[in-house]
N, C-alpha and C positions, 0 to 999 in steps of 0.2 A: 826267578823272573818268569818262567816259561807258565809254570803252578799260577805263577797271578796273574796273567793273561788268561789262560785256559777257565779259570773259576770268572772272571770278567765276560767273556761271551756264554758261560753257563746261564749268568744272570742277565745280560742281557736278551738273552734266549728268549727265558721263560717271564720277564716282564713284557717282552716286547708281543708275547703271545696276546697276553692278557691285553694290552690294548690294539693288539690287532683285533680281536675280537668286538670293542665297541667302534671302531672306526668299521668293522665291515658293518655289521647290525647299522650305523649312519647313513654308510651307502647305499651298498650292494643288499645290505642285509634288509633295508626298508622295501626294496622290491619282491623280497620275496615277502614277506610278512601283509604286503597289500595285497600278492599275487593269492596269496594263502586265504585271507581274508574273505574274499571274491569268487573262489571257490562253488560255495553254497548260498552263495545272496542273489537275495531278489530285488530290487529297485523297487518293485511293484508293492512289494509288499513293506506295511509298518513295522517302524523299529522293535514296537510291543502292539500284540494284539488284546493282552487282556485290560491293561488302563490308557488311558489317554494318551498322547505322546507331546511333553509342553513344549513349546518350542518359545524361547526368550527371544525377543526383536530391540534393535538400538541404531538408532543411525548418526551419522555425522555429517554435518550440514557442510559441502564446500564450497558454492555460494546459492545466490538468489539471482537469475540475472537477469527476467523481466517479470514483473508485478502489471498485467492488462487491464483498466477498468470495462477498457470496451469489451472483451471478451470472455470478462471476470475468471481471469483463470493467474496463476503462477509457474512460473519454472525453474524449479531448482537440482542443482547437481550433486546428488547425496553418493554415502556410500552405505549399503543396504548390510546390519551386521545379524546373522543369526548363530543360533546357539543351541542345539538341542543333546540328548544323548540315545547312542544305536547300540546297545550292549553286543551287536552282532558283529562288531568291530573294533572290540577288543581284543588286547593282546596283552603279551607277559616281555617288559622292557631285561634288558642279559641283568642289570643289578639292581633288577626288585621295586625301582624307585619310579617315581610317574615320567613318563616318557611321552614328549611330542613330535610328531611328524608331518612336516609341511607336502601336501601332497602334489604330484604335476599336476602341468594341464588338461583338461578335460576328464579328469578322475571324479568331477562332480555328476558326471553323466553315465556313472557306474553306479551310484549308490543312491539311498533315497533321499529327497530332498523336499523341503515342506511346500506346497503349493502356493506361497504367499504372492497375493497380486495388490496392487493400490487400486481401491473401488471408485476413487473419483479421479483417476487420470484418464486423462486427454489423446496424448501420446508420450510415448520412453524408447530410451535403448539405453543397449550395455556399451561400453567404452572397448572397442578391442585393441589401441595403438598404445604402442606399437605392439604388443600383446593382450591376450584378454585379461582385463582386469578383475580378474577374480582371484578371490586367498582362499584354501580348504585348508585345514587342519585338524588333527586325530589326534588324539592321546591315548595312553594306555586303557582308559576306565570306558574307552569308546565315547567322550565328551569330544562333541564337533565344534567347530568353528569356523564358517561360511560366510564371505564379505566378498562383496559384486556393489561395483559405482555404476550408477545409473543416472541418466540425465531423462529429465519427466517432467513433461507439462501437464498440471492437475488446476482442478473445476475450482472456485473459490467463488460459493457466495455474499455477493458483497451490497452493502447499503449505502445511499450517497446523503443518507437528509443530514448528516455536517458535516458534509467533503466542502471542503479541503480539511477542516481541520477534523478530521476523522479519524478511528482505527477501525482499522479490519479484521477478520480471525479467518486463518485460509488452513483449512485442515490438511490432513493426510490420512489415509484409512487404510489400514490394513487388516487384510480379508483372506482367507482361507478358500480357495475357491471350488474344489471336491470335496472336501472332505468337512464332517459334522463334527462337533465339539465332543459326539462321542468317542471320534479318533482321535482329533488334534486340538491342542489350547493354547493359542496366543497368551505371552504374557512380558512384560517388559524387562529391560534389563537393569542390569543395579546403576545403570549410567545411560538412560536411554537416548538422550539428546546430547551432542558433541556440538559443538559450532567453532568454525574457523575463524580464529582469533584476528585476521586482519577481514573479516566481512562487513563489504559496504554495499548497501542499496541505496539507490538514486533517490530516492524519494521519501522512502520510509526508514523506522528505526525496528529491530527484533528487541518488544520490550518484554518479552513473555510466551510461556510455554504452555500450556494445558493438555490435557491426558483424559482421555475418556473412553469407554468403553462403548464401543457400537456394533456388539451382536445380533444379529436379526434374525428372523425368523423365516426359510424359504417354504418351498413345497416337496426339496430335499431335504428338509431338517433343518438344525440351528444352525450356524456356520459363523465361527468364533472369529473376532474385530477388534482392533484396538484403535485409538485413533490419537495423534498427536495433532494440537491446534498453537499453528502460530499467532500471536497476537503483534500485530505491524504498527506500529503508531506513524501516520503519513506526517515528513517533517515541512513546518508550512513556511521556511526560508523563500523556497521558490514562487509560491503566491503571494508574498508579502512585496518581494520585488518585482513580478511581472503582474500583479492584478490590483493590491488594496493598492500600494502608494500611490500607484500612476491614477487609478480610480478617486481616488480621494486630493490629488490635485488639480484632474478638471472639475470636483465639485467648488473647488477653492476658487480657480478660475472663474467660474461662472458666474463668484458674489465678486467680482471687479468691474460688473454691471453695474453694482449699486452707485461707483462712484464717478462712474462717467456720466456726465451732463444728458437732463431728457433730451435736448433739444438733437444729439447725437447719433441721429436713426440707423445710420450704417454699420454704425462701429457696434452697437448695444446688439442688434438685430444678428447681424456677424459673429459675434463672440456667441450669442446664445444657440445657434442653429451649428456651431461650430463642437461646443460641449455636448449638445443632445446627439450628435452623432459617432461623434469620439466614445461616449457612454454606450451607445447600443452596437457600434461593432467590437469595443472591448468585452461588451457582456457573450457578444454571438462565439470568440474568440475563445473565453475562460470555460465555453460550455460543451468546444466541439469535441473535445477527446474523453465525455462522456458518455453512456448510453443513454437512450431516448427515454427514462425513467417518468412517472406518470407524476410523482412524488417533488414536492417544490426539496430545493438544496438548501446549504448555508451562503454557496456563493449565490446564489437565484435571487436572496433575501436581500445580499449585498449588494448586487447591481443592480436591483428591484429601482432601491432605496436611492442609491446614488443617481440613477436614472430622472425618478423622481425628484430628486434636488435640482439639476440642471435645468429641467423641463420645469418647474414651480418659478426658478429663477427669470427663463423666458417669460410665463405666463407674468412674472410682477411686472416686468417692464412693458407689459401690453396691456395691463392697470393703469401704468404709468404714462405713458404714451397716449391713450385714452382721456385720462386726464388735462393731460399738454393740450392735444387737437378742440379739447373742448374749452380750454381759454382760448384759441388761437379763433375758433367760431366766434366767440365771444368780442372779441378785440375785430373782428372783420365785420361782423355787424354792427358797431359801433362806426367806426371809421367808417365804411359804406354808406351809413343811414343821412339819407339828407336831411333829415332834420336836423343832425347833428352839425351838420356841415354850417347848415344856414345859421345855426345857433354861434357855433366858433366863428364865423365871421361876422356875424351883428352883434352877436352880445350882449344881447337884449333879455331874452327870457330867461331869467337866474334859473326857475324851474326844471329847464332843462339841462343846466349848464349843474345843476345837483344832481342831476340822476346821471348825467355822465360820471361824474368823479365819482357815484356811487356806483356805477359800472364797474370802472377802473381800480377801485376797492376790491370787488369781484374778484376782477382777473387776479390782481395780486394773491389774494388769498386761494385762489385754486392752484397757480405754480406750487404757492408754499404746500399746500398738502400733497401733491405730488413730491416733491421732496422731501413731505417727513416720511412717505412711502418707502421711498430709500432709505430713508435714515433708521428706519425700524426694522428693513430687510439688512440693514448691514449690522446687527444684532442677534434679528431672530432664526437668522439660517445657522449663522454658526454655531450657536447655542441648541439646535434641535438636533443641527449635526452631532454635536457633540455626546450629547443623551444617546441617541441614536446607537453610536461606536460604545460607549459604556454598555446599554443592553447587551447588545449583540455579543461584543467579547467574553462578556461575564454570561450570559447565557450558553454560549459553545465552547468557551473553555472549562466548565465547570459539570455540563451535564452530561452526565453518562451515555456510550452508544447505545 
C-alpha cells in the first residue's frame, strides 16, 4: 500500500511539472516573453525595412446613427480591424505549436503601429468605458491583430435631382498618413465588411458595398488608400405619408370646384385660395431640411406640378365666373333698357319683342358653356393628373442615379 502511494505522487510530481510549465508560460510566463521582446524594439521603426510592410484593413459596422443631408456628412460606430506582421516579435511557444497572446492595456503604445487615419472624416473618438476599447494580439510567427471601435462622423457627398427617391454612396477612405507605399500597403481583409445583424436606419436601407482603390499622389510621395463605399438606398414610406398623399389630396380637393354651382362665389373662390396655399407651404415644408442646391429635385417637380394643378383649378373658375358676370351684364341690360320695358308693356312692336327672346336665347346659351367648362374640367384635370403620376414614377423609379 505504502509502494502505491509513494509511486502515485512520483507521477503526480512529474506530470504535474509539465503542466505547471504551460500554465506558467500563460501567465507569468507571457510577461516575460513581452518583457523579452521589448528589449531591442523600436516603435519608430518598420517591422521590415527591405519590402513594404502590408498591412490588411476590415471593419465591422455597429450602427449608422445619423445620415445629414444638410451637412452631407454620416456617422457611424465601427470597430477599426487591422492585421499586419513584425517578425521582431516573434517567439518559440514551450510545444512548438502556433501560440496566441492577448496582450494588456496600453501595450499598443510599445510597438509599432500603422499610421492609418480616415481621409474624409469630420470628427472621431475612441470608446474608453468603461475601459479602452482596444484588442492587441501576437502569435508566435509575430502576426498582429489590432481592433479599436471608433465613433466618426465622415464627409459624404451627396446629390438631390431624385431625392426622395434617391440613393446615395457615402464613402470611407483609408489613408496612410507618413508613410509612402514604399514602406506601407493598405490591403483588405478576406472579410473586409461585417455589419450588425439587427441594424436599422431611419431612413435609408444598406443595399450595397463597394471597394475601391484611392491612392494619391502628394508632394511626399504616393501614400497608399483604400476606400469602402456604402450604397444607402433612402426608403420613401415616410414621403409617401407625409408629402405625395396629403399633396395629391388637395389636388383632388381643388377639382370639387368643378361641381359646385357658378353662381357660388364664396365657397369656389375659398376652396381654391384655400388649396393654393396649403400646396405652397406643404412644398416650403418637404424642401426645408435640404440644402439650398441650385439644381431643380424630384420632390421640386412634384410640388411644381401639384401646385400647378390647384392654381389651373383657380384660374378655370375665373374662366368660369367670367362667363357668368357676362350673362348676368347681359340680362341687366336687357331688363334696364326702356325700350324694352316699353315694349313688355305695349306689345306692340313684334320686332322688338324677337330680339328680346333672341337676347334671352343668348344668355341661355352662355350659362350652358360655362358649364360645359366644368364639365370638361371634371375630366381633363384628372386624366392629366393621372399621366402626370405615370411619368414621374416610371421616370425616378427606373432611372439610374
Amino acid at each position: 500500500m505504502f509502494h502505491r502511494l509513494l509511486l502515485l505522487l512520483i507521477l503526480l510530481k512529474l506530470t504535474g511539472g509539465y503542466l505547471n510549465d504551460k500554465v506558467t508560460f500563460k501567465h507569468s510566463g507571457q510577461h516575460i516573453v513581452t518583457k523579452r521582446l521589448l528589449e531591442n524594439y523600436s516603435k519608430e521603426v518598420l517591422p521590415r525595412l527591405d519590402v513594404p510592410t502590408q498591412v490588411k484593413l476590415g471593419i465591422y459596422v455597429n450602427s449608422f446613427y445619423s445620415i445629414s443631408e444638410q451637412t452631407m456628412d454620416y456617422s457611424v460606430i465601427l470597430y477599426l480591424r487591422q492585421s499586419w506582421v513584425d517578425p521582431r516579435l516573434s517567439f518559440k511557444s514551450p510545444d512548438g505549436k502556433l501560440f496566441q497572446m492577448k496582450m494588456g492595456e496600453y501595450y499598443w503604445q510599445n510597438i509599432w503601429i500603422p499610421d492609418v487615419f480616415f481621409r474624409n472624416e469630420k470628427k472621431a473618438s475612441y470608446h474608453d468605458i468603461t475601459v479602452p476599447n482596444r484588442l492587441l494580439r501576437i502569435n508566435s510567427t509575430g502576426a498582429i491583430w489590432y481592433t479599436i471601435k471608433i465613433s466618426a462622423t465622415l464627409s459624404c457627398p451627396m446629390r438631390f435631382e431624385k431625392y426622395p427617391l434617391d440613393t446615395q454612396r457615402c464613402p470611407l477612405l483609408f489613408e496612410s498618413f507618413g508613410y509612402s507605399t514604399k514602406a506601407v500597403n493598405f490591403t483588405w481583409l478576406d472579410n473586409p465588411v461585417d455589419v450588425d445583424k439587427g441594424l436599422q436606419l431611419p431612413q435609408f436601407s444598406l443595399v450595397d458595398k463597394k471597394y475601391h482603390d484611392c491612392t494619391q499622389n502628394y508632394t511626399t510621395g504616393t501614400h497608399s488608400c483604400i476606400s469602402i463605399e456604402f450604397v444607402l438606398h433612402r426608403d420613401i414610406g415616410y414621403f409617401i405619408i407625409q408629402v405625395y398623399v396629403p399633396s395629391m389630396l388637395i389636388v383632388i380637393l381643388s377639382w370639387v370646384s368643378f361641381w359646385i354651382s357658378i353662381d357660388a362665389h364664396p365657397a369656389r373662390v375659398s376652396l381654391g385660395l384655400l388649396t393654393v396655399l396649403t400646396t405652397t407651404t406643404m412644398s416650403g415644408g418637404a424642401r426645408e431640411s435640404l440644402p439650398r442646391v441650385s439644381y431643380i429635385k424630384a420632390i421640386d417637380i412634384w410640388m411644381i406640378v401639384c401646385l400647378t394643378f390647384v392654381f389651373a383649378s383657380l384660374l378655370e373658375y375665373a374662366v368660369v365666373n367670367v362667363l357668368a358676370r357676362q350673362v348676368r351684364a347681359s340680362a341687366l341690360i336687357e331688363e334696364n333698357d326702356p325700350a324694352s320695358k316699353e315694349l313688355l308693356k305695349i306689345k306692340k312692336n313684334k320686332k322688338r319683342l324677337g330680339q328680346k327672346k333672341l337676347c334671352f336665347a343668348q344668355i341661355d346659351s352662355n350659362r350652358k358653356r360655362a358649364r360645359q367648362v366644368d364639365k370638361f374640367s371634371r375630366k381633363a384635370f384628372p386624366i392629366c393628373f393621372i399621366i402626370f403620376n405615370i411619368v414621374y414614377w416610371i421616370a425616378y423609379t427606373t432611372r439610374s442615379n
